[in-house]
N, C-alpha and C positions, 0 to 999 in steps of 0.2 A: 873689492867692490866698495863703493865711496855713497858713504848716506846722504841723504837730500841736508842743508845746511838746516837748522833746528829741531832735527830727527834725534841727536842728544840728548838735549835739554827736556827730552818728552821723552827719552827714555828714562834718563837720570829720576825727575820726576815722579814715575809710573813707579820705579823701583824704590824709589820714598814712605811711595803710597803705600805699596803694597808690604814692606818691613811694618809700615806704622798700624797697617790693617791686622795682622798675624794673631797678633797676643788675642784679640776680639774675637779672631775664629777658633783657633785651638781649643781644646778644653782645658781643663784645669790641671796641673799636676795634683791629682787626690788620690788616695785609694780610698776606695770603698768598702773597707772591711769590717763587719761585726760580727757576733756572739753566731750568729748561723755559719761563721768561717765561711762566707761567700766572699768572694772578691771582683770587682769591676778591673778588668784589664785598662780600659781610657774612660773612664766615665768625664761627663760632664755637666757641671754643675748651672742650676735655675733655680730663682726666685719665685715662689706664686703664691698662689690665695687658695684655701683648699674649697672649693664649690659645692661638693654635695662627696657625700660619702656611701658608696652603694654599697659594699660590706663589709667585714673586717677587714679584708686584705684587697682590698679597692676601692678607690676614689676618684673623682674626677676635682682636676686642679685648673685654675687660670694660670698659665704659668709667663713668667713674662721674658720672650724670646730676643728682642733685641730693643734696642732704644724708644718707648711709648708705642713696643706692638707685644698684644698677649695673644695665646692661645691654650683652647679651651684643650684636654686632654685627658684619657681615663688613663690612671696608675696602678699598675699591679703590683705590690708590695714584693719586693726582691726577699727570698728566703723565709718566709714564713705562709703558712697555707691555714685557713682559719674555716670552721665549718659554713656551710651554703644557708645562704636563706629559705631556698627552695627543699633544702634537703630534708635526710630524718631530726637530726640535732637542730633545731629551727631555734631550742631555745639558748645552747651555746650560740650560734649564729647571731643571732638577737645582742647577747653580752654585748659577744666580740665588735660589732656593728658599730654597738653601743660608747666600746672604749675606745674606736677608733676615731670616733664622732666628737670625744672629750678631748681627745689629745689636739687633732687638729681644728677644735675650733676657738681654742683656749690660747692658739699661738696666733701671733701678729702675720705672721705668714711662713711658708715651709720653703726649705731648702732639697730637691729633689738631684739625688744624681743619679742620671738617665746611665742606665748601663745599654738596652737593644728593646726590640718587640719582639711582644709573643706573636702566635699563630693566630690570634683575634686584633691586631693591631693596639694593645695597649701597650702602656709603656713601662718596662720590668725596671724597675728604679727601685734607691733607697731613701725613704723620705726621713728627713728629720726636722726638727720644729726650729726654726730661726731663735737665737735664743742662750738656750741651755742644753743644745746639741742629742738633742733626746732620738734614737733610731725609734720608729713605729714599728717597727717586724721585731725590734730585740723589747720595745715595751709589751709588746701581745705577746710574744712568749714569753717572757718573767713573769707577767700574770695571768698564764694558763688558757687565753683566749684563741692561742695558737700552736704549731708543731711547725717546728725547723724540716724547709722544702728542700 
């Protein structure tokens, strides 16, 4: 079978494109491992601005998905489980709230690697503060705000 004459050059092309496109979509080679011994089998790594902090072990992030576009998204702290606001311990809740609200608003912006979602569509990631490389789940547990999930 004989291709149309510049059916080549628009393949060749295409197949440029697409090697040069690659590395942008893959994720990162990381692993995601810390002091909870969880690990992220492919995680991938984003930039954001952390927007509001709904309780120890959830926030919601701007996070910035590809070239000058963000989205807004709730995070649930991979590996560490921190008491409810709602619950009986309202005033540990409160702390942990408290220190998770220090950490992330104290950093220029957070480095999130997206591991999957949970059953509520958040997003089960490990956040760390752009910086000095600080995990959130290993800071709440070292100071007692949290329990390894």
């Amino acid at each position: 079978m004989r291709f149309k004459p510049g059916f080549d050059g628009v393949v060749a092309w295409g197949l440029l494109g697409l090697l040069l496109a690659v590395p942008l979509v893959l994720p990162a080679p990381l692993t995601a491992l810390h002091a909870t011994g969880l690990m992220c089998a492919r995680p991938f790594r984003v930039a954001g601005a952390s927007v509001r902090v709904i309780d120890g072990d959830t926030l919601t992030a701007r996070l910035r998905i590809w070239l000058g576009t963000d989205q807004e998204e709730t995070i649930r702290l991979l590996g560490v489980d921190t008491p409810e606001l709602r619950g009986l311990d309202r005033e540990r809740a409160v702390a942990a709230t408290a220190f998770t609200k220090a950490c992330v608003e104290s950093a220029v912006q957070i480095i999130v690697s997206v591991c999957s979602r949970d059953s509520f569509g958040r997003l089960l990631a490990v956040v760390e503060r752009d910086g000095d490389s600080v995990n959130l789940a290993d800071a709440l547990i070292r100071a007692g705000h949290g329990v390894k999930r």
